[in-house]
C-alpha positions in Angstrom: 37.3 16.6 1.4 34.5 14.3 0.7 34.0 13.8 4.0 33.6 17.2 4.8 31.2 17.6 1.9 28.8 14.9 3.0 28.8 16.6 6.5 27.3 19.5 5.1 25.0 17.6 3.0 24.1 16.3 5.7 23.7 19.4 7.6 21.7 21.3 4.8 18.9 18.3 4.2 18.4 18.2 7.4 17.6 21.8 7.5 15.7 21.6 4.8 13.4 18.8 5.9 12.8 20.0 9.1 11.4 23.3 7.5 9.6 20.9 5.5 8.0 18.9 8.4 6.9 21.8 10.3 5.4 23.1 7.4 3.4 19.6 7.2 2.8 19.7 10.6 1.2 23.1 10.8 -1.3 21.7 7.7 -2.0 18.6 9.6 -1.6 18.2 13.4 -2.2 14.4 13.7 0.6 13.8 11.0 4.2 11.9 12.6 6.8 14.3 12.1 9.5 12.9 9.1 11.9 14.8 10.2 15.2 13.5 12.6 18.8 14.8 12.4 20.2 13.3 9.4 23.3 11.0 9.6 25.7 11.5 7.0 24.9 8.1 5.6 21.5 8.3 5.1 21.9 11.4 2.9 22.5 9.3 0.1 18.6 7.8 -0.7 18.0 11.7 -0.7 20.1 13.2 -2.8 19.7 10.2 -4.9 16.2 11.2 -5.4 16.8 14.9 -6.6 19.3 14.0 -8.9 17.0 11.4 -10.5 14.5 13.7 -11.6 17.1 16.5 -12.3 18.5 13.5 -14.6 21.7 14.0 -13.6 22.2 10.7 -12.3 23.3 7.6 -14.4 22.8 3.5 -13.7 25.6 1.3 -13.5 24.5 -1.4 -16.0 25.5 -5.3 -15.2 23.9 -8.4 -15.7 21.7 -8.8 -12.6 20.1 -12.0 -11.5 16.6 -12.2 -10.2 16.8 -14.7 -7.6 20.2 -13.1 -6.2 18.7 -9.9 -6.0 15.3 -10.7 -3.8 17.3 -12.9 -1.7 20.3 -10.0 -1.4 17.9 -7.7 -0.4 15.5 -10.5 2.3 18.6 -10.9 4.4 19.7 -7.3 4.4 16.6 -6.6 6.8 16.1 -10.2 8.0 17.1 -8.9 11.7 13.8 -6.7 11.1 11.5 -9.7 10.5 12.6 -11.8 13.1 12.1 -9.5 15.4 8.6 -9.4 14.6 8.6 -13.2 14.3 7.5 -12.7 10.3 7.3 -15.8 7.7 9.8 -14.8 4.5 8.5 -16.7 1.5 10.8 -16.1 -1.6 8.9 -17.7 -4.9 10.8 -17.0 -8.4 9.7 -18.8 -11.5 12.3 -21.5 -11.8 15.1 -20.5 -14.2 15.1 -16.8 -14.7 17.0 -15.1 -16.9 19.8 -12.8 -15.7 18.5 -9.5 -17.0 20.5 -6.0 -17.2 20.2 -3.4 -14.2 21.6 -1.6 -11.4 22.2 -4.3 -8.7 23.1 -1.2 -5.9 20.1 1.0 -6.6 17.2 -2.2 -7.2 18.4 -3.7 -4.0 18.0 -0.3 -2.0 14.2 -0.5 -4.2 13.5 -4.2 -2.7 14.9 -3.1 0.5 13.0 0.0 0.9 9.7 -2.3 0.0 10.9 -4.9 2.3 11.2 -3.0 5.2 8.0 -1.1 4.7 6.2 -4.3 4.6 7.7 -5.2 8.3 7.0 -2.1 9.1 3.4 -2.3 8.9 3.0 -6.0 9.1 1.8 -7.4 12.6 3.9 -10.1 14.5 3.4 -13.2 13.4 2.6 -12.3 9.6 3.8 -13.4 6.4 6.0 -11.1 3.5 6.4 -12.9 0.4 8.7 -12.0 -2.3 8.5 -13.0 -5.9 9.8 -12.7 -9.2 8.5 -14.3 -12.5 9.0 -13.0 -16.3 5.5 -11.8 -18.6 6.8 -10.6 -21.9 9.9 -9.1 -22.1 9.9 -7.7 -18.5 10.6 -8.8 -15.3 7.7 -8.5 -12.5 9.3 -8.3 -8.5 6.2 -8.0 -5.8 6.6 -7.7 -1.9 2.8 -9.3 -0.6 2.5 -8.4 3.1 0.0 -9.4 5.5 -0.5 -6.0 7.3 -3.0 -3.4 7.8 -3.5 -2.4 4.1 -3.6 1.5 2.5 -6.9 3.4 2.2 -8.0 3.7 -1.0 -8.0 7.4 -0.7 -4.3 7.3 0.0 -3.2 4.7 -2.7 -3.2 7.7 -5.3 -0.2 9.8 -3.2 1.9 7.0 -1.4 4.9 7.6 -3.8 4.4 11.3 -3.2 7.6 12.7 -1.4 6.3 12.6 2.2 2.8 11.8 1.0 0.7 11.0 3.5 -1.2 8.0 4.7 -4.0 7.8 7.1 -3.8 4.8 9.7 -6.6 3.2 10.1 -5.7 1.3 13.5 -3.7 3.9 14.6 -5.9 6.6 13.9 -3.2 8.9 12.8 -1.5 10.1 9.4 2.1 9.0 8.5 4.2 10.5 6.0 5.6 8.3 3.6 9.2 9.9 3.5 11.3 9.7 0.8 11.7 5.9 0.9 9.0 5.1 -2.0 9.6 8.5 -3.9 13.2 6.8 -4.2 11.5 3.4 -5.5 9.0 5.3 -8.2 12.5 6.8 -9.6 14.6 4.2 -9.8 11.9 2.2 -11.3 11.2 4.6 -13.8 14.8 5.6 -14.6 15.1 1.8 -15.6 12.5 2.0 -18.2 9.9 -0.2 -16.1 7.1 0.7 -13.9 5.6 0.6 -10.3 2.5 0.0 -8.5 0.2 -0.9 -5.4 -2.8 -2.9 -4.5 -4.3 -2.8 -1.4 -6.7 -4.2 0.6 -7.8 -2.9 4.3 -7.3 -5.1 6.8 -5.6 -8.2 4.6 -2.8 -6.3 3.1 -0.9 -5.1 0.5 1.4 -5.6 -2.8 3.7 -3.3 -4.5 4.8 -4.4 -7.7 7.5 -3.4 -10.0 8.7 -4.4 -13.4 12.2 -4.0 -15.0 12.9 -4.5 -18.9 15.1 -7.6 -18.9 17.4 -5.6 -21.5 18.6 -1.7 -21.2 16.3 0.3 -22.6 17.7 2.3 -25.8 17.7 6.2 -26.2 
């Protein structure tokens, strides 16, 4: 049954990552282990990844609206940023066009960006989301206020489990799979992704999406 077979999904990742995380963990002591018992329902964003750059996964096309879609995705985690008291500015250019996309898997992009941002955002800062057109793409950015990336890392932070050195912490992090996800979605749209960073004031990942399918 299907839910049988997600079980041992489920099962198998998280045997696999756990061989993976002690593996990282013997390479680099001070790294925070990825690696939890998997719920069935997270196996999704994982498999999603491998069968992206296998290519064996398709998009569902629609007609996707700009506006919608930042907003969707702010108030999927806005129990997150409250928590940590953090300002929510949404700023699209006034008027955007509906362009063509997969709603389910640039949402889960937006959200994963989202909720990195609170994630290393202190309480009391500010995320802000926007959207504008340049040419015949669609930009999306997620600006936080938080401790910023090390240059040295910038280069390997949509690695699968690359890892980031904290600054304030004075510890590594993996990255997971969370951005990994975000790189192939991105791509498998025809767009591209990107980070700028600066330590101690904060950080913007960037993304742009074609506003019509891409032809093959």
């Amino acid at each position: 049954t299907a839910h049988a077979t997600t079980r041992l999904s489920a099962n198998w990742v998280s045997r696999y990552l756990k061989v993976q995380s002690n593996h990282w963990q013997a390479l680099y002591p001070q790294t925070v282990p990825f690696w939890q018992p998997i719920r069935p329902r997270s196996v999704g964003s994982i498999l999603a990844c491998w069968q992206m750059e296998s290519g064996s996964m398709s998009l569902d096309y629609s007609k996707v609206g700009a506006t919608q879609l930042l907003e969707h995705a702010a108030k999927q985690v806005a129990s997150l940023s409250a928590d940590k008291n953090l300002a929510v500015v949404v700023e699209t250019e006034p008027d955007l066009p509906a362009f063509d996309g997969d709603d389910d898997k640039l949402r889960r992009v937006l959200v994963n960006l989202i909720g990195n941002a609170i994630k290393f955002t202190p309480s009391g800062g500010t995320l802000t989301l926007k959207a504008h057109t340049e040419y015949n793409d669609l930009v999306f950015s997620v600006t936080d206020t938080g401790e910023g990336i090390p240059a040295e890392s910038i280069g390997k932070i949509f690695e699968k489990f690359g890892q980031v050195e904290s600054r304030k912490g004075g510890r590594t992090m993996s990255t997971g799979l969370g951005l990994t996800f975000c790189k192939l979605a991105v791509l498998a749209h025809g767009g591209h992704i990107d980070v700028t960073s600066i330590p101690g004031v904060g950080s913007t990942f960037s993304f742009t999406i074609p506003l019509t399918k891409p032809t093959v």
